[in-house]
PyMOL CGO cylinders between C-alpha atoms (Angstrom):
from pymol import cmd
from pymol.cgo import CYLINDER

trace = [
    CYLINDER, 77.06, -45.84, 26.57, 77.35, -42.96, 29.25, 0.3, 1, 1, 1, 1, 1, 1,
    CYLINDER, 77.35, -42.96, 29.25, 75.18, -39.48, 29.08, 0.3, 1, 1, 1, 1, 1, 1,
    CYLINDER, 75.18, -39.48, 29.08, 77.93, -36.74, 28.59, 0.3, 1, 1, 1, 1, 1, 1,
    CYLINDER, 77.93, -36.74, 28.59, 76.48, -33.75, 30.79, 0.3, 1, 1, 1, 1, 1, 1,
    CYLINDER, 76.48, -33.75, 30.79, 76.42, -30.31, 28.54, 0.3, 1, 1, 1, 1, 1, 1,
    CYLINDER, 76.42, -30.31, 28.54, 77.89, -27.23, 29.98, 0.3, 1, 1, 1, 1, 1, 1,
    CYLINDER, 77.89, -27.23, 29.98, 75.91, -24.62, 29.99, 0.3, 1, 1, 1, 1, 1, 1,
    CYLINDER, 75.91, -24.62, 29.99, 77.17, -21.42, 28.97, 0.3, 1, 1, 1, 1, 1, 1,
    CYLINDER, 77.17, -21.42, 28.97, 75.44, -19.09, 30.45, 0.3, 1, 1, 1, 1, 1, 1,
    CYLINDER, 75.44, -19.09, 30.45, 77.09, -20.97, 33.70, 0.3, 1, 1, 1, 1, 1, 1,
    CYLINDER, 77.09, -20.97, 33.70, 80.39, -21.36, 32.61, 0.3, 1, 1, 1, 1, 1, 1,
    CYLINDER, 80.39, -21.36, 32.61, 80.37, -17.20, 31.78, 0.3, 1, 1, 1, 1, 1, 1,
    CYLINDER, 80.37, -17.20, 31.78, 78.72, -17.12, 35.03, 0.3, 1, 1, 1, 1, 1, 1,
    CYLINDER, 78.72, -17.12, 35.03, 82.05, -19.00, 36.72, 0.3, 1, 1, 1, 1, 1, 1,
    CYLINDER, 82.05, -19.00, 36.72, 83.92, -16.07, 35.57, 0.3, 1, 1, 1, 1, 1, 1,
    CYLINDER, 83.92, -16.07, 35.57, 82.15, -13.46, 36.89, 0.3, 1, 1, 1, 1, 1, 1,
    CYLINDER, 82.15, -13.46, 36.89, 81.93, -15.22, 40.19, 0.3, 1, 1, 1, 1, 1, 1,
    CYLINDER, 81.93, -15.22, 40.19, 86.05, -15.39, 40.90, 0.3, 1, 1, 1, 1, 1, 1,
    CYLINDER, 86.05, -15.39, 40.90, 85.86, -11.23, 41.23, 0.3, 1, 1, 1, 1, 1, 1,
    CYLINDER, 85.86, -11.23, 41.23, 83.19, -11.54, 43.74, 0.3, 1, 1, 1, 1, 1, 1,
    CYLINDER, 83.19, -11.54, 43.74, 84.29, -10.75, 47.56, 0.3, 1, 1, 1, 1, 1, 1,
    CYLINDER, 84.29, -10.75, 47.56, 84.02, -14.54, 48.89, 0.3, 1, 1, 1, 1, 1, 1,
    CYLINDER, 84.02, -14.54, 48.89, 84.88, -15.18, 52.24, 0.3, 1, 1, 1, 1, 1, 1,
    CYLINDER, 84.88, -15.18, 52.24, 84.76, -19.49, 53.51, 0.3, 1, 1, 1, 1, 1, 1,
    CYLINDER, 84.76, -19.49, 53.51, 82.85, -21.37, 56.30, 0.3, 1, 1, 1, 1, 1, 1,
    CYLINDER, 82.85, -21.37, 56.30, 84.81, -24.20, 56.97, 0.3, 1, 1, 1, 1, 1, 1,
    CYLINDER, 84.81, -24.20, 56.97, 86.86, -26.51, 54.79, 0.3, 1, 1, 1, 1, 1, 1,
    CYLINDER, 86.86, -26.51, 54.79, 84.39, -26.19, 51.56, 0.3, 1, 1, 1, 1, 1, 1,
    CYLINDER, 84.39, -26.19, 51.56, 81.44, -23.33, 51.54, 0.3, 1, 1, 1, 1, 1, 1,
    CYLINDER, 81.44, -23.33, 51.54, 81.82, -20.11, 49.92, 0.3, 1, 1, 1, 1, 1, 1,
    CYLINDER, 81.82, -20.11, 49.92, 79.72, -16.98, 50.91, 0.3, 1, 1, 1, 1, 1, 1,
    CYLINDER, 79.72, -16.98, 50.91, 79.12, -13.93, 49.23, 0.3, 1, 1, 1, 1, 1, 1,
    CYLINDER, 79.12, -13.93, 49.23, 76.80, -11.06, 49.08, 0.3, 1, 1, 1, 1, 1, 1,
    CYLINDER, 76.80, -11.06, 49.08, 76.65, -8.55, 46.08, 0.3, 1, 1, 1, 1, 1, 1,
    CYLINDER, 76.65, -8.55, 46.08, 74.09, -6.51, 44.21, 0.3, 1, 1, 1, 1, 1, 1,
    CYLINDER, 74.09, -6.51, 44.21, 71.77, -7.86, 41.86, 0.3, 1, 1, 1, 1, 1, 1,
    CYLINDER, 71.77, -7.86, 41.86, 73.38, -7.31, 38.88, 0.3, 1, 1, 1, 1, 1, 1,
    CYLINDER, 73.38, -7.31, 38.88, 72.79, -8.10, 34.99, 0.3, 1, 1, 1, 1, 1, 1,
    CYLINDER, 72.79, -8.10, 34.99, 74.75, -11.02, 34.96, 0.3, 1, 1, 1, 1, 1, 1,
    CYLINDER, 74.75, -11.02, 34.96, 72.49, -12.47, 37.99, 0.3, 1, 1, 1, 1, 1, 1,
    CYLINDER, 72.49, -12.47, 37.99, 69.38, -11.28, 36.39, 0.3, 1, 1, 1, 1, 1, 1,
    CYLINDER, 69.38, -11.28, 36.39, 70.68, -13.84, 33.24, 0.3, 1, 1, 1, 1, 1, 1,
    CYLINDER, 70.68, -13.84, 33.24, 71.43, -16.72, 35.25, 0.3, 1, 1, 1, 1, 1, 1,
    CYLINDER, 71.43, -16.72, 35.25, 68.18, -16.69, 37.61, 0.3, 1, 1, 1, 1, 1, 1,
    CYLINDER, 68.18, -16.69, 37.61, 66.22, -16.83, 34.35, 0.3, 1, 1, 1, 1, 1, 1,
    CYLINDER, 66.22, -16.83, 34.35, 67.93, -19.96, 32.77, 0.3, 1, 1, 1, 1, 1, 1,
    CYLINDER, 67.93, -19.96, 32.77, 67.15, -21.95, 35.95, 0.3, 1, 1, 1, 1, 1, 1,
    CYLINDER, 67.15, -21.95, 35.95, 64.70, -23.28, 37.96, 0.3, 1, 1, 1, 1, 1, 1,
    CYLINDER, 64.70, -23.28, 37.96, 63.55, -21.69, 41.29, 0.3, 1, 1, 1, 1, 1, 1,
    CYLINDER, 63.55, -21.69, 41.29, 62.96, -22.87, 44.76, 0.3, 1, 1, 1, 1, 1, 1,
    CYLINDER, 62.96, -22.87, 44.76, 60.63, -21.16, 47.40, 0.3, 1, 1, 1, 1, 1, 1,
    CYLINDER, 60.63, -21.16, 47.40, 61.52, -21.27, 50.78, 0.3, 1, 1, 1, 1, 1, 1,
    CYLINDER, 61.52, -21.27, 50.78, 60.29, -22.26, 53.48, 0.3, 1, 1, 1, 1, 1, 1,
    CYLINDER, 60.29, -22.26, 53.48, 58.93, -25.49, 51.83, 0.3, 1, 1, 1, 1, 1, 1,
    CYLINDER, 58.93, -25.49, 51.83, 61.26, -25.77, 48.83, 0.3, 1, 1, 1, 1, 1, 1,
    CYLINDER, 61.26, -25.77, 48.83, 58.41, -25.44, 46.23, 0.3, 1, 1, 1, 1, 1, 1,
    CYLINDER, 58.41, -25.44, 46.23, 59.64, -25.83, 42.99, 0.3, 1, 1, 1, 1, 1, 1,
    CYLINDER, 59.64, -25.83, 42.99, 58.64, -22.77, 40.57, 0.3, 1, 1, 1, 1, 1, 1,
    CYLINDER, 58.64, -22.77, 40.57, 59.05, -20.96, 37.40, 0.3, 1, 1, 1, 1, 1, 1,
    CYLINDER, 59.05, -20.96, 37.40, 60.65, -17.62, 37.45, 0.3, 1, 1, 1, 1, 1, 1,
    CYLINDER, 60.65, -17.62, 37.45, 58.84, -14.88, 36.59, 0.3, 1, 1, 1, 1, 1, 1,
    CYLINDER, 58.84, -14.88, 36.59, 59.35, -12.73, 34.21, 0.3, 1, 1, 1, 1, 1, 1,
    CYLINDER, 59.35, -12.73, 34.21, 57.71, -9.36, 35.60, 0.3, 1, 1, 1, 1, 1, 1,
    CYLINDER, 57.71, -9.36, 35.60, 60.42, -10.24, 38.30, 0.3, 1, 1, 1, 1, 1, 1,
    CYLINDER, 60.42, -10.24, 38.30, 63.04, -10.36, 36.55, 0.3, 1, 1, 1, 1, 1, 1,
    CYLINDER, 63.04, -10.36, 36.55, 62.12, -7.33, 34.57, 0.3, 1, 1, 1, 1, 1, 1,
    CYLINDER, 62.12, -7.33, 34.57, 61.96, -5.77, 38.11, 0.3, 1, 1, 1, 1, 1, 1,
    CYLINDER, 61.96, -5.77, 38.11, 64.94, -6.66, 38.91, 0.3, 1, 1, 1, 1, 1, 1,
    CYLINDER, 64.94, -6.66, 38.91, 66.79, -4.90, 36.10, 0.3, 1, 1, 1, 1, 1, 1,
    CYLINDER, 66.79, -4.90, 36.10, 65.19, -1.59, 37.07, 0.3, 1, 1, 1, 1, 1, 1,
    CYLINDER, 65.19, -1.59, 37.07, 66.03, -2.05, 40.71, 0.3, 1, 1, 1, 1, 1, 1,
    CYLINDER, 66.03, -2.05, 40.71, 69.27, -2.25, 39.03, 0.3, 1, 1, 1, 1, 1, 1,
    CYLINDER, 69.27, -2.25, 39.03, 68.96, 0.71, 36.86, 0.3, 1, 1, 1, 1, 1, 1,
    CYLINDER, 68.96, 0.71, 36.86, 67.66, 3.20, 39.65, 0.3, 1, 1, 1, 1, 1, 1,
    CYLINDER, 67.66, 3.20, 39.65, 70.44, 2.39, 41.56, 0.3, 1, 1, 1, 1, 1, 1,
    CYLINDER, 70.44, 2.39, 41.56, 68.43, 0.36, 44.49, 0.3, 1, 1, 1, 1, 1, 1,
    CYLINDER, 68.43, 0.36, 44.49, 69.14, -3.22, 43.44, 0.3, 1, 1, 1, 1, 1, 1,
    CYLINDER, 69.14, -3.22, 43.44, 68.45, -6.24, 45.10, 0.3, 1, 1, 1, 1, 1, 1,
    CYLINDER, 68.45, -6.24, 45.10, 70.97, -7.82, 46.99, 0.3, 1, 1, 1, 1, 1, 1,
    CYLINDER, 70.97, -7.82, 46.99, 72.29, -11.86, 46.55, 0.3, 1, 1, 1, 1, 1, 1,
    CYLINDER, 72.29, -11.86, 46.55, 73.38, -14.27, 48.84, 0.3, 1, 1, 1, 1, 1, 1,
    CYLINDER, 73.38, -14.27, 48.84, 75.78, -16.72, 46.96, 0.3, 1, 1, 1, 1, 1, 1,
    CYLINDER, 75.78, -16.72, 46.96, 76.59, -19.92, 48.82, 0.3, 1, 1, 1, 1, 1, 1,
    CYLINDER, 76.59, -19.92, 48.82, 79.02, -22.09, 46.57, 0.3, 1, 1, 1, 1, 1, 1,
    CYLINDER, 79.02, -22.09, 46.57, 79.51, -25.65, 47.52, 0.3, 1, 1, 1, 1, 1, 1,
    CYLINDER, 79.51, -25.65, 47.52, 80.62, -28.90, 45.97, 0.3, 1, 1, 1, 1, 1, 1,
    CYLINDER, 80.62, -28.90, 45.97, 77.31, -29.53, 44.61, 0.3, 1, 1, 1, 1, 1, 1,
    CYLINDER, 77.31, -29.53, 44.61, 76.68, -26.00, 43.29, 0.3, 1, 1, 1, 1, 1, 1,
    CYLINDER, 76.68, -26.00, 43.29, 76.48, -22.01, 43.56, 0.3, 1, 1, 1, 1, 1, 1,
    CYLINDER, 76.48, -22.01, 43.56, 73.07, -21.28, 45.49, 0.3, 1, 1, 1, 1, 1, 1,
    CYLINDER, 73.07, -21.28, 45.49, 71.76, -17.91, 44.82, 0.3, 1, 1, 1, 1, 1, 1,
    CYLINDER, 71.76, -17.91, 44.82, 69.67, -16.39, 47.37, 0.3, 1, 1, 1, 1, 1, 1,
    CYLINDER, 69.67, -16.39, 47.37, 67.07, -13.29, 47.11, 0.3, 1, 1, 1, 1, 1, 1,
    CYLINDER, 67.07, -13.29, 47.11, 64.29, -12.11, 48.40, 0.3, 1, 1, 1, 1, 1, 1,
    CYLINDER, 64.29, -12.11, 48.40, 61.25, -9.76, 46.77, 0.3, 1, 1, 1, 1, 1, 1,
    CYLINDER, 61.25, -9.76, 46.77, 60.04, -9.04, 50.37, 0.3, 1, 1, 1, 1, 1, 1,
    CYLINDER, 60.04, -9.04, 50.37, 62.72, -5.48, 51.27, 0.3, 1, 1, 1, 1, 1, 1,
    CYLINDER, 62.72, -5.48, 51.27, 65.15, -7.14, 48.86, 0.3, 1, 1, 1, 1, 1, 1,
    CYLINDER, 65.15, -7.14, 48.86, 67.97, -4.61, 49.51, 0.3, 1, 1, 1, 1, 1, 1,
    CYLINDER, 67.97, -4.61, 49.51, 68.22, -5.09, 52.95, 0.3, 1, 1, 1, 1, 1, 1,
    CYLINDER, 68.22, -5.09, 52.95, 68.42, -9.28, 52.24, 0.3, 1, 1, 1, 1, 1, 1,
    CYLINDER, 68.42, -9.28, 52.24, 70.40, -11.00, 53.75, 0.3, 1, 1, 1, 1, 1, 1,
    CYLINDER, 70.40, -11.00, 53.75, 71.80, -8.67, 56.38, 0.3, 1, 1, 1, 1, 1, 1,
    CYLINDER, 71.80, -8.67, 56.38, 68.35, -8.28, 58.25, 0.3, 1, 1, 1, 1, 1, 1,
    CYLINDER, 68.35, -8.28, 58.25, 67.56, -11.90, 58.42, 0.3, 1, 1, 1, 1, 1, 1,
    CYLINDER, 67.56, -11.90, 58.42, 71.13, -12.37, 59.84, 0.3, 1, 1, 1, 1, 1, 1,
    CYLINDER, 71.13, -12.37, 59.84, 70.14, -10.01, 62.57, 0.3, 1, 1, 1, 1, 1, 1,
    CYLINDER, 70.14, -10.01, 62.57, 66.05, -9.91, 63.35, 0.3, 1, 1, 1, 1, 1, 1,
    CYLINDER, 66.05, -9.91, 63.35, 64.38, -13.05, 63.76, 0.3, 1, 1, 1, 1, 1, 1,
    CYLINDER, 64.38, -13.05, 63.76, 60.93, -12.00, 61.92, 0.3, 1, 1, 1, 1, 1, 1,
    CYLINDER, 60.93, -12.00, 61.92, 62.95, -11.00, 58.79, 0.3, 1, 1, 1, 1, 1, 1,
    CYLINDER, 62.95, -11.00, 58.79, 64.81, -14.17, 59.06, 0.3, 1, 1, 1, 1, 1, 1,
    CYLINDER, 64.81, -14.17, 59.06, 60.86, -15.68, 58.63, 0.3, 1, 1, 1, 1, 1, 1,
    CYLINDER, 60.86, -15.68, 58.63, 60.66, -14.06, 55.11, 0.3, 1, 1, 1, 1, 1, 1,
    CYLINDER, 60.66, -14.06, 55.11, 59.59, -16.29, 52.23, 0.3, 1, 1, 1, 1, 1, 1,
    CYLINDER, 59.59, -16.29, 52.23, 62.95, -16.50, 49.99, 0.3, 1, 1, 1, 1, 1, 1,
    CYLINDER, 62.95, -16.50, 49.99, 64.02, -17.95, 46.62, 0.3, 1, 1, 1, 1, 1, 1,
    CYLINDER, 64.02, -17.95, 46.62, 67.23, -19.80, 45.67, 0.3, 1, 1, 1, 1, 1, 1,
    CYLINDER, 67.23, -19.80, 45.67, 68.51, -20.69, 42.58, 0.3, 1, 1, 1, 1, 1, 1,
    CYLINDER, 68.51, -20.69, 42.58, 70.81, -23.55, 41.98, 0.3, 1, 1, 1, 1, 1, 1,
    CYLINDER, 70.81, -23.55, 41.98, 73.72, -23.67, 39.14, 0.3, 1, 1, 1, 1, 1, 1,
    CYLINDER, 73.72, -23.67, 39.14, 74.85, -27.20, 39.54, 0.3, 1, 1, 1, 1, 1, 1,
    CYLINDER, 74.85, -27.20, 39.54, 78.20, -27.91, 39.36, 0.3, 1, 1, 1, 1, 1, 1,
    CYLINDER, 78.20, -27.91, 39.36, 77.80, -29.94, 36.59, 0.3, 1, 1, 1, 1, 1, 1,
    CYLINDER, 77.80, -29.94, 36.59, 76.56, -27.08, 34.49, 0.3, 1, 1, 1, 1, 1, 1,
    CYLINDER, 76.56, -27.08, 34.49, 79.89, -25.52, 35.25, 0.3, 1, 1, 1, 1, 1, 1,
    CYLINDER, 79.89, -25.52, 35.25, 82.19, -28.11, 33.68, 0.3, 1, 1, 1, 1, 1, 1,
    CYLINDER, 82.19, -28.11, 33.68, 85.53, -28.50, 34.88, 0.3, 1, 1, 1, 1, 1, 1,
    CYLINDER, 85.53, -28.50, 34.88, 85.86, -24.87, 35.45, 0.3, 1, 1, 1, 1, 1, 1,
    CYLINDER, 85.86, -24.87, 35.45, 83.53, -24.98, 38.25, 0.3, 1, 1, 1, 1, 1, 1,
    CYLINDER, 83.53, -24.98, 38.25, 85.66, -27.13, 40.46, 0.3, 1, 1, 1, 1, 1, 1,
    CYLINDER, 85.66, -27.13, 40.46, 88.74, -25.89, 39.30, 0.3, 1, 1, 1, 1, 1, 1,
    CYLINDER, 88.74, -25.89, 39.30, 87.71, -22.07, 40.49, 0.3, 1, 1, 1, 1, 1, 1,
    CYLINDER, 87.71, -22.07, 40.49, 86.07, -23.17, 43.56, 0.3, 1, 1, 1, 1, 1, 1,
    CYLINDER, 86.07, -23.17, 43.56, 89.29, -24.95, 44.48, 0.3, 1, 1, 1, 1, 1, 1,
    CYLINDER, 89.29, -24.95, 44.48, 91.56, -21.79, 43.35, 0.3, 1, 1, 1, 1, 1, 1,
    CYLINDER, 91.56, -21.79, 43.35, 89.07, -19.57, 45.82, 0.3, 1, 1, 1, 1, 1, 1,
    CYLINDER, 89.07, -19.57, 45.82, 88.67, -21.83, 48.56, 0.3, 1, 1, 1, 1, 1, 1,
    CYLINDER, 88.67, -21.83, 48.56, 92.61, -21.94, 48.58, 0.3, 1, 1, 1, 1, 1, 1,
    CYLINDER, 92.61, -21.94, 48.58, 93.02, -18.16, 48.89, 0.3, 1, 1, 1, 1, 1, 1,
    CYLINDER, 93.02, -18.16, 48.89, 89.88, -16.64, 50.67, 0.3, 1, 1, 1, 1, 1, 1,
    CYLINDER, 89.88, -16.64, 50.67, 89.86, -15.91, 54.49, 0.3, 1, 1, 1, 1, 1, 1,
    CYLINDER, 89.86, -15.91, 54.49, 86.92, -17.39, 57.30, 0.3, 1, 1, 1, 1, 1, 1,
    CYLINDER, 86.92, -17.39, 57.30, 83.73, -14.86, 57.16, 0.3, 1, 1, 1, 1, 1, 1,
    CYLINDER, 83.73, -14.86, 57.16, 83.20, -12.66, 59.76, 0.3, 1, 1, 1, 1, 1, 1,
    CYLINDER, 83.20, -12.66, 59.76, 81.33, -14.07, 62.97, 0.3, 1, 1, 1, 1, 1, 1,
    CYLINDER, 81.33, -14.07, 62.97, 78.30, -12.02, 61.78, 0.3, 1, 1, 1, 1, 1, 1,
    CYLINDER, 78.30, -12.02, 61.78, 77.79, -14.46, 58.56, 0.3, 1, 1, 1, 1, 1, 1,
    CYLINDER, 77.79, -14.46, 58.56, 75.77, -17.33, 60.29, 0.3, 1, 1, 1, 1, 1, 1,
    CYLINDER, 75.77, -17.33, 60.29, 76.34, -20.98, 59.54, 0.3, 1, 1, 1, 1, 1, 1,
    CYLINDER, 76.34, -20.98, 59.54, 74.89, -21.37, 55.61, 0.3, 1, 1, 1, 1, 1, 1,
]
cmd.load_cgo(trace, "trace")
């Protein structure tokens, strides 16, 4: 008997939301995209596990974070993301350390480029068949990122 792999739905909402996001491609098959932290981040960071970087230390997200990042939200200073979407899944990017200015100043100045950051996967199979089928529709349509956008 094979394991059938659930869809999550905060994902698959999450896959919609994505399309309208301002994606630009790095190759053949990566997606980039920066945007505010929004609500519908804020949901989908705390369904899922996080990983600290450097060293890829596997933790739980906080809640006081979260809850931080809503009124970062609300005053109108939010956080920014860094969406990478590949074959194996959306990454989401952020940092706590000058969050707003993330990624832009890491792309620029080496010692912010040294800031401890957290990514979030949403595998692709928590996407269904919608996740491949959007990623193929956007990868189809959206133009090469600008020079400035290194290599993700």
């Amino acid at each position: 008997m094979t394991e059938a792999v659930v869809t999550c739905l905060i994902c698959e909402n999450f896959l919609e939301f994505l399309k309208g996001m301002p994606w630009c491609k790095q190759g053949e098959d990566v997606l980039v995209a920066v945007n505010n932290c929004t609500p519908e981040f804020i949901v989908a960071f705390g369904d899922h596990e996080v990983q600290v970087f450097p060293g890829a230390k596997h933790v739980k997200v906080n809640k006081s974070w979260l809850h931080r990042l809503q009124e970062m939200n609300e005053e109108g200073t939010p956080a920014k993301v860094l969406l990478v979407w590949r074959d194996k899944g959306v990454e989401l990017w952020y940092r706590r350390h000058n969050p707003s200015d993330f990624p832009y100043d890491a792309w620029q100045n080496p010692i912010a480029e040294a800031y401890e950051r957290e990514r979030v996967l949403l595998p692709a199979e928590h996407g269904g068949a919608k996740f491949h089928a959007i990623r193929k529709e956007l990868l189809a349509k959206v133009k090469e990122c600008p020079s400035l956008i290194p290599k993700q």
